[in-house]
C-alpha positions as CSV (number, residue, x, y, z in Angstrom):
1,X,5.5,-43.0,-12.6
2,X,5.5,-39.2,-12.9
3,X,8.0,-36.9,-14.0
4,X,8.5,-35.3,-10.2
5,X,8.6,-39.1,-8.9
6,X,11.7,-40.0,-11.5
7,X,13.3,-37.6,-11.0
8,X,13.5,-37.9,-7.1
9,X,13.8,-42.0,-7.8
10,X,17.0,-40.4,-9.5
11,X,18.2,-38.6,-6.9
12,X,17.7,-41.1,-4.4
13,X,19.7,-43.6,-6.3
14,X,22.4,-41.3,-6.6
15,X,22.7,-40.7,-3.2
16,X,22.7,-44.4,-2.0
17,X,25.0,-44.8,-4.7
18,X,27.3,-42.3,-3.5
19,X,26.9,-43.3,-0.2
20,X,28.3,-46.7,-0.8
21,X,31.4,-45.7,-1.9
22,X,33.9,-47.1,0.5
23,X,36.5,-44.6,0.7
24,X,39.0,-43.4,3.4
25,X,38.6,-40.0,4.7
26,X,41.7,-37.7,4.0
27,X,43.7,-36.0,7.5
28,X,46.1,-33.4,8.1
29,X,48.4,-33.8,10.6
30,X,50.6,-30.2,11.1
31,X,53.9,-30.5,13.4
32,X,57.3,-28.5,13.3
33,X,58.5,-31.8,15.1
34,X,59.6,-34.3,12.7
35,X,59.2,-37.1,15.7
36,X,56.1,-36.0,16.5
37,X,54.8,-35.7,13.2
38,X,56.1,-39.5,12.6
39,X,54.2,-40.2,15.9
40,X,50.9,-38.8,14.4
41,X,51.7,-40.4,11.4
42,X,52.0,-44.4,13.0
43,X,48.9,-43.5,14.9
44,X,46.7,-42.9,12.5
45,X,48.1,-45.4,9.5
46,X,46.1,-47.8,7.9
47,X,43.0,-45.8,9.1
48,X,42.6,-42.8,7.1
49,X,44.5,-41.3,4.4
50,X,47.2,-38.9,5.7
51,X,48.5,-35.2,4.4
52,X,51.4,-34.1,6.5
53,X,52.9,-30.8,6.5
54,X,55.6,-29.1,9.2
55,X,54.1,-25.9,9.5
56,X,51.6,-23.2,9.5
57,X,52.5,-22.2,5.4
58,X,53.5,-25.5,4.4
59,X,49.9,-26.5,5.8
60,X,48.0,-23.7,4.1
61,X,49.5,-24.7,0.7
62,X,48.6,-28.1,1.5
63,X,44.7,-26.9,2.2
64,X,44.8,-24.7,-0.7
65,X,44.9,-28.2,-2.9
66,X,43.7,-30.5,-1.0
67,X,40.8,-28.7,1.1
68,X,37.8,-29.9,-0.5
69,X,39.2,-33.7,-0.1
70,X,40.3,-33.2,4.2
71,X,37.1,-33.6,6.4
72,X,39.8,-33.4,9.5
73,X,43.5,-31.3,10.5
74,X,45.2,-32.1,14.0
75,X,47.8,-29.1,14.5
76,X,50.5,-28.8,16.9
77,X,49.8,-25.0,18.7
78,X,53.7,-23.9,19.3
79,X,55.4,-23.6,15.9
80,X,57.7,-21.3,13.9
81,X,57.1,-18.6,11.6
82,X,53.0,-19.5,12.2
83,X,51.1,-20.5,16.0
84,X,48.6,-23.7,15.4
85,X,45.8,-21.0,16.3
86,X,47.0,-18.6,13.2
87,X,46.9,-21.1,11.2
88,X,43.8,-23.2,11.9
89,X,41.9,-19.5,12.1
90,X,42.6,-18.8,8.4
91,X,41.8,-22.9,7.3
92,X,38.2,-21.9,9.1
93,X,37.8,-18.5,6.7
94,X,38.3,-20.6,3.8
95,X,36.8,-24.2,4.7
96,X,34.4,-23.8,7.8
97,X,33.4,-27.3,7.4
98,X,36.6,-29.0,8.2
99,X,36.9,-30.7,11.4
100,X,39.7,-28.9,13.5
101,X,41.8,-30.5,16.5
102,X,44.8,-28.3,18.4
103,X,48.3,-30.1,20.4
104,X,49.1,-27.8,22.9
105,X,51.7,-28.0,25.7
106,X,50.5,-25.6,27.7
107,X,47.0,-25.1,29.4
108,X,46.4,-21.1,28.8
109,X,42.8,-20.8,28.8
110,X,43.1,-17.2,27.0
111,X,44.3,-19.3,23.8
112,X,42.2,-22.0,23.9
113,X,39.2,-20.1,24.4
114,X,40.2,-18.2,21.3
115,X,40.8,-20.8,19.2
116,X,37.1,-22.0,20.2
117,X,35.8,-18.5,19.1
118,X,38.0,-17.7,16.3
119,X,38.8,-21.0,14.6
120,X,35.7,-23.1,15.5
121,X,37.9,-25.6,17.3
122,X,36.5,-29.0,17.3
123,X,38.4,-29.8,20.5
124,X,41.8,-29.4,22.1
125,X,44.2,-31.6,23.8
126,X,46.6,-31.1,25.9
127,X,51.0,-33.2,25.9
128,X,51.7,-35.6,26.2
129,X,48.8,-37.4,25.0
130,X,47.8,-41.0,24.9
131,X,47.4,-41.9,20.8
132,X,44.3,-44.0,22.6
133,X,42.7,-40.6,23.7
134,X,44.0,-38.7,20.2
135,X,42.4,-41.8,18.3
136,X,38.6,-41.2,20.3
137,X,39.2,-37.2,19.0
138,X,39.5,-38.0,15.6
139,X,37.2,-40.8,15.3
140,X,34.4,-38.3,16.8
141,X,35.4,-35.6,14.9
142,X,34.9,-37.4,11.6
143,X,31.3,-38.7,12.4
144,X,30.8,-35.2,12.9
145,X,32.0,-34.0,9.6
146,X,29.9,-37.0,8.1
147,X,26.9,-35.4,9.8
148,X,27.5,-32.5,8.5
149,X,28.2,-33.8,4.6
150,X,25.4,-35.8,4.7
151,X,22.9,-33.1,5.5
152,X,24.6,-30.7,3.4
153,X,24.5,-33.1,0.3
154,X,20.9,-33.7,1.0
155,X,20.0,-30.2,0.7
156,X,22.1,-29.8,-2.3
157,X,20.5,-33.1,-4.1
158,X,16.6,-31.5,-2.7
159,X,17.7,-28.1,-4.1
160,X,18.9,-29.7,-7.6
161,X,15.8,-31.6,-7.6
162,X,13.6,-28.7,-6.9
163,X,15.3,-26.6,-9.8
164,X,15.2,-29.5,-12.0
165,X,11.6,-29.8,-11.5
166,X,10.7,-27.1,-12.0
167,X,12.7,-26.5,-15.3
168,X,10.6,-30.0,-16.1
169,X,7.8,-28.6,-15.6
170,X,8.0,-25.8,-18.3
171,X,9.3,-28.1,-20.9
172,X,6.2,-30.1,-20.6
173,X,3.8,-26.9,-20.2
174,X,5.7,-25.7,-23.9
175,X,4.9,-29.1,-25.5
176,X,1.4,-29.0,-25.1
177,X,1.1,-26.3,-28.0
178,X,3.4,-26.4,-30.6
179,X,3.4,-22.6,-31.2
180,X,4.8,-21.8,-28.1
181,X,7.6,-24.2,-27.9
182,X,10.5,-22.6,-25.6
183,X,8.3,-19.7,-24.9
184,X,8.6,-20.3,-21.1
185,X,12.9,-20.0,-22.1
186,X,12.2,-17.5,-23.4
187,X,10.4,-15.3,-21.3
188,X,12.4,-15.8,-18.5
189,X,15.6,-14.5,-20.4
190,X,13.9,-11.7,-21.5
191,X,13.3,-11.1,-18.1
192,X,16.6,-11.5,-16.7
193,X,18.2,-9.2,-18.8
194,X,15.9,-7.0,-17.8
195,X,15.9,-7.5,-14.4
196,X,19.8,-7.5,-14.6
197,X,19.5,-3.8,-15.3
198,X,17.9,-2.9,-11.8
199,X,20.6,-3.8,-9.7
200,X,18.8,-6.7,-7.9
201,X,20.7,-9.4,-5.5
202,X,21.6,-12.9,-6.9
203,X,18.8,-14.1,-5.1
204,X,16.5,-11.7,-6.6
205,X,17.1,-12.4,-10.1
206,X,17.3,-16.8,-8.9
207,X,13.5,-16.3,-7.9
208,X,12.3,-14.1,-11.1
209,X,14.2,-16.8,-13.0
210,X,11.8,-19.0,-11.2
211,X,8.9,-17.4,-11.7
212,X,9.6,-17.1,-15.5
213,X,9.8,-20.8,-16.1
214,X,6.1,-21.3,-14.7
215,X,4.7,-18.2,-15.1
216,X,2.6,-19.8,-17.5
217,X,1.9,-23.4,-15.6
218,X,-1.5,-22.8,-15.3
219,X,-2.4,-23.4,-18.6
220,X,-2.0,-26.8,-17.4
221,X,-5.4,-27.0,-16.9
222,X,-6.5,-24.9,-20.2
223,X,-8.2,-27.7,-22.6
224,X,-5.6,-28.3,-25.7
225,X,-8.7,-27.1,-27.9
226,X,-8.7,-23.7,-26.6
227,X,-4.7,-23.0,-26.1
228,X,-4.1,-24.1,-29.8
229,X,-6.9,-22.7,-31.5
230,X,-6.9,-21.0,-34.6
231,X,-9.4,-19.0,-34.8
232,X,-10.7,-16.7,-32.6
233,X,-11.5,-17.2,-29.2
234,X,-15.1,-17.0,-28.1
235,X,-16.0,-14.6,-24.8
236,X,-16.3,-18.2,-22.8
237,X,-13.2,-19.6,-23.9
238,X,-11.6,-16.2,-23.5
239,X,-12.5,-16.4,-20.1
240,X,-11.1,-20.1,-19.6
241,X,-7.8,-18.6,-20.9
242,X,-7.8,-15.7,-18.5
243,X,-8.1,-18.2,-15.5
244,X,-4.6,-19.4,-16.2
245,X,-3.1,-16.6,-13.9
246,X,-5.1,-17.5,-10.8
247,X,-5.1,-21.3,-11.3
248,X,-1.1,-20.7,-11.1
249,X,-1.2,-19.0,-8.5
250,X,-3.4,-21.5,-6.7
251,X,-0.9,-24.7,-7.9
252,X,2.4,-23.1,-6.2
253,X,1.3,-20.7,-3.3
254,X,1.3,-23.4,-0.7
255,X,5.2,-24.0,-1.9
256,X,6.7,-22.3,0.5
257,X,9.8,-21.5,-1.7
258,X,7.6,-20.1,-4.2
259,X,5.0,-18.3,-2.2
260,X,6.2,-14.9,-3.7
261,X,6.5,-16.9,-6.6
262,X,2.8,-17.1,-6.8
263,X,1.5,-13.5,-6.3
264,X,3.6,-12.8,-9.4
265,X,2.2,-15.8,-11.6
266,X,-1.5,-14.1,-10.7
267,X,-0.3,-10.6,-11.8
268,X,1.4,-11.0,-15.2
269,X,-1.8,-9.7,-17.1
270,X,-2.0,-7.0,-14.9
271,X,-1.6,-3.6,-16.9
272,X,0.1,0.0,-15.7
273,X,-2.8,1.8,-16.4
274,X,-5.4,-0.4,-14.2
275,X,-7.1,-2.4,-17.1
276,X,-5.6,-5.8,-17.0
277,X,-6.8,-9.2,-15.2
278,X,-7.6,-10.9,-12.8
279,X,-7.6,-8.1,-10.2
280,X,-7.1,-4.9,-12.0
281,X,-4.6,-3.9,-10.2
282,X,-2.7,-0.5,-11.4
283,X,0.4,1.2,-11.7
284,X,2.9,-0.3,-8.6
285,X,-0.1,-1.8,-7.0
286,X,1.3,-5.1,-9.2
287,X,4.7,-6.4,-8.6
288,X,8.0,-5.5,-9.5
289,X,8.8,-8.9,-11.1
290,X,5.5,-9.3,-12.6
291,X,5.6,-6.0,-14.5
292,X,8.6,-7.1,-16.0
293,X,7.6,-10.4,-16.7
294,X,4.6,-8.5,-18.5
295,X,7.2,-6.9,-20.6
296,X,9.2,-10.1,-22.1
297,X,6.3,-12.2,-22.0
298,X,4.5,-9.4,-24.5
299,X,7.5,-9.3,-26.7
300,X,7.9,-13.3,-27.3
301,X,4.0,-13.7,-27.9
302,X,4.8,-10.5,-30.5
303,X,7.9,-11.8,-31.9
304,X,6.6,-15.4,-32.1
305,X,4.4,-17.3,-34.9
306,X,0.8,-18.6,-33.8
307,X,-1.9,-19.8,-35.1
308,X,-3.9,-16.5,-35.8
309,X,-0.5,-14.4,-37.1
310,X,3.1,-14.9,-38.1
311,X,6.2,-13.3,-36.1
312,X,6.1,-9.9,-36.0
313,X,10.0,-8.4,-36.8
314,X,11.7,-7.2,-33.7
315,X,11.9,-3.8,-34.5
316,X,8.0,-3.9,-34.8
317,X,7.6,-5.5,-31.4
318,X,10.0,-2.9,-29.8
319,X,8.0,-0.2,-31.0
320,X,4.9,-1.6,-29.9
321,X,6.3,-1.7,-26.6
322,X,7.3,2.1,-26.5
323,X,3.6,2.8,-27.3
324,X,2.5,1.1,-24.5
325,X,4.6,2.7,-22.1
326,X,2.2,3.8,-19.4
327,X,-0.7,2.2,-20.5
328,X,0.3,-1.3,-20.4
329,X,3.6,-1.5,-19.3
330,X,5.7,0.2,-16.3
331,X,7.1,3.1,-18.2
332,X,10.1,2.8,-16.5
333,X,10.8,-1.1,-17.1
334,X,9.6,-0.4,-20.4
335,X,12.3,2.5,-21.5
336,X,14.7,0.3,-20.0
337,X,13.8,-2.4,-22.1
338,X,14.3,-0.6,-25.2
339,X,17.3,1.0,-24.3
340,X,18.7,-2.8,-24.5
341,X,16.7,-4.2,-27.5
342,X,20.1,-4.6,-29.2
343,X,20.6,-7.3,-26.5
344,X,17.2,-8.8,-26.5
345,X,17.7,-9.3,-30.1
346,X,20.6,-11.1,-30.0
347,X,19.3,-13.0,-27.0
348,X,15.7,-13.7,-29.7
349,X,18.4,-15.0,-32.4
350,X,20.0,-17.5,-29.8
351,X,17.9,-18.4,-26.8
352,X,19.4,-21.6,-25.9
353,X,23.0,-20.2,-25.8
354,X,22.2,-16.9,-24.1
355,X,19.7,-18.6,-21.7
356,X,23.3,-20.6,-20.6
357,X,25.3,-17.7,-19.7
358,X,22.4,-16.1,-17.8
359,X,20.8,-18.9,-15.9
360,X,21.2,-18.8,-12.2
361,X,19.2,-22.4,-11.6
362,X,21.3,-23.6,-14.4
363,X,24.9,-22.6,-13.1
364,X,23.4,-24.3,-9.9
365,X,22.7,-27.2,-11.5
366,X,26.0,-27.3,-13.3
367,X,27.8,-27.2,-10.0
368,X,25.8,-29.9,-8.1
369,X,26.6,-32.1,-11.1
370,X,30.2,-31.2,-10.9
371,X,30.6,-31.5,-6.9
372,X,28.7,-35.0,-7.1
373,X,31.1,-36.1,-10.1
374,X,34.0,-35.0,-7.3
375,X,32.7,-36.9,-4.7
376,X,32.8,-39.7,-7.1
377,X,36.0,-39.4,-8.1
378,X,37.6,-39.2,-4.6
């Protein structure tokens, strides 16, 4: 079985695993009437696990701890201090995704059209009810919530898995030469931090995360003999080498999460000043994120040991970087780079721990795990 196949055998497994937990879902029921609330209260017993609260701030406390855990709130419309509208209308700005059912005594169309718009009212019904007919509500309104959970835990379990994968997929590119072990790591923090300085979106800096990781994937195909040769390449084998960019490209562009992804993978041998490969693309001609990827994938192969040369000291690599300002690197990216070597260093000198605090797929990851250990837990 391959790596991609465990690790969706994985996720499968947790899902039916979560999926048979046999637990009760949680209910608010919100009613300045203490017989009413007791009425709500026998209907629903036995049935699903019940929050109560008697009115609009009481219930907002309530949410406030408990909102994660209630899938479904029933709230009486006429109460003190806080209408069942007001109140349900700020439950929806915090937790959109809880199902939301209004009491009201009185038929005004202006409020329960509101209450459709503005707190994404499930439905309304109007006293005196029949618990028979309040019952049907519920009972519909949690299979919709269900719906909902279940797609939206599917994504999140094929969005883990896709991050996962591809952070997989690095480690196994790294271990096929020994000299570059956690060279993918490090790339990609050396490009975050330098991509942190530009002022780029979350989503920005998740996708050149991304495209560090695999930047170098398509040395997949590179025989072992060539990528961890000692001597010398030969002008063939040179050539072989080269082809890792476009083979890259050609292994993730029909993702269609990582179709940008891809362009950038081609163009991280691409230099400033035109004489790079494989297109010989010049100045902003190549892509943001693959000039700076150019950048911190220069300085680890400078500031790492290989087979040909030890590490070359920091300070060395940083200067070599200035030189090439222009000529192979964005001049721009490049003084920015140097301006924050003090960080990159201290990044160099810890990777693993620094790679922690910046990772975006990571924090993702960390959160998935920690909502599915929730959802095990309740």
């Amino acid at each position: 079985m391959g790596l991609s196949d465990t690790l969706l055998k994985e996720s499968i497994d947790t899902f039916i695993n979560n999926d048979m937990t046999d637990t009760k879902p949680t209910i608010l029921i919100v009613d300045d009437e203490i017989n009413n609330l007791q009425l709500l209260k026998r209907t629903f017993r036995g049935s699903y696990n019940i929050l109560t609260a008697s009115n609009g701030y009481e219930a907002l406390d309530v949410v406030a701890k408990e909102g994660d855990a209630i899938s479904l709130i029933v709230s009486d419309q006429k109460m003190p201090q806080m209408e069942g509208t007001e109140f349900l209308k700020k439950v929806n700005e915090t937790h959109p995704d809880i199902i939301k059912i209004l009491l009201t005594g009185h038929q005004d169309s202006d409020i329960i059209v509101s209450a459709i718009n503005d707190c994404q009212l499930y439905q309304y019904i109007l006293k005196p009810f029949e618990p028979e007919e309040l019952k049907v509500a519920v009972s519909n309104g949690l299979k919709k919530y269900e719906l909902s959970s279940r797609k939206t835990l599917i994504m999140k379990d094929l969005k883990e898995l896709f991050y996962k994968t591809i952070k997989s997929i690095s480690c196994a590119l790294d271990a096929k030469d020994p000299y570059t072990h956690g060279h993918s790591l490090r790339v990609t923090l050396y490009s975050l931090i330098l991509a942190s300085k530009l002022g780029l979106t979350d989503s920005a800096l998740e996708e050149i995360e991304t495209a560090g990781l695999l930047h170098d994937i398509g040395k997949i195909g590179i025989p072992q003999a060539i990528l961890c040769k000692q001597a010398k390449l030969t002008d063939e084998e040179f050539e072989i080498m080269k082809d890792h960019t476009c083979r890259g490209e050609k292994m993730i562009k029909n993702v269609k999460k990582l179709h940008a992804v891809a362009s950038w993978l081609k163009s991280h041998h691409e230099r400033w000043d035109g004489r790079g490969y494989p297109c010989g693309l010049k100045g902003t001609e190549i892509p943001l994120f693959a000039r700076v990827i150019a950048i911190a994938d220069t300085y680890d192969a400078m500031t790492s040991t290989r087979p040909y040369r030890k590490a070359l000291p920091h300070e060395v690599a940083i200067q070599e970087i200035k030189r090439c300002a222009g000529m192979q690197f964005d001049p721009e990216l490049a003084e920015i780079f140097v301006a924050h070597e003090a960080e990159i260093k201290a990044a160099k000198e810890n990777p693993e721990e620094y790679y922690e605090k910046l990772s975006f797929l990571q924090k993702y990851i960390n959160s998935a795990e920690a909502m599915l250990h929730l959802n095990q837990q309740t």
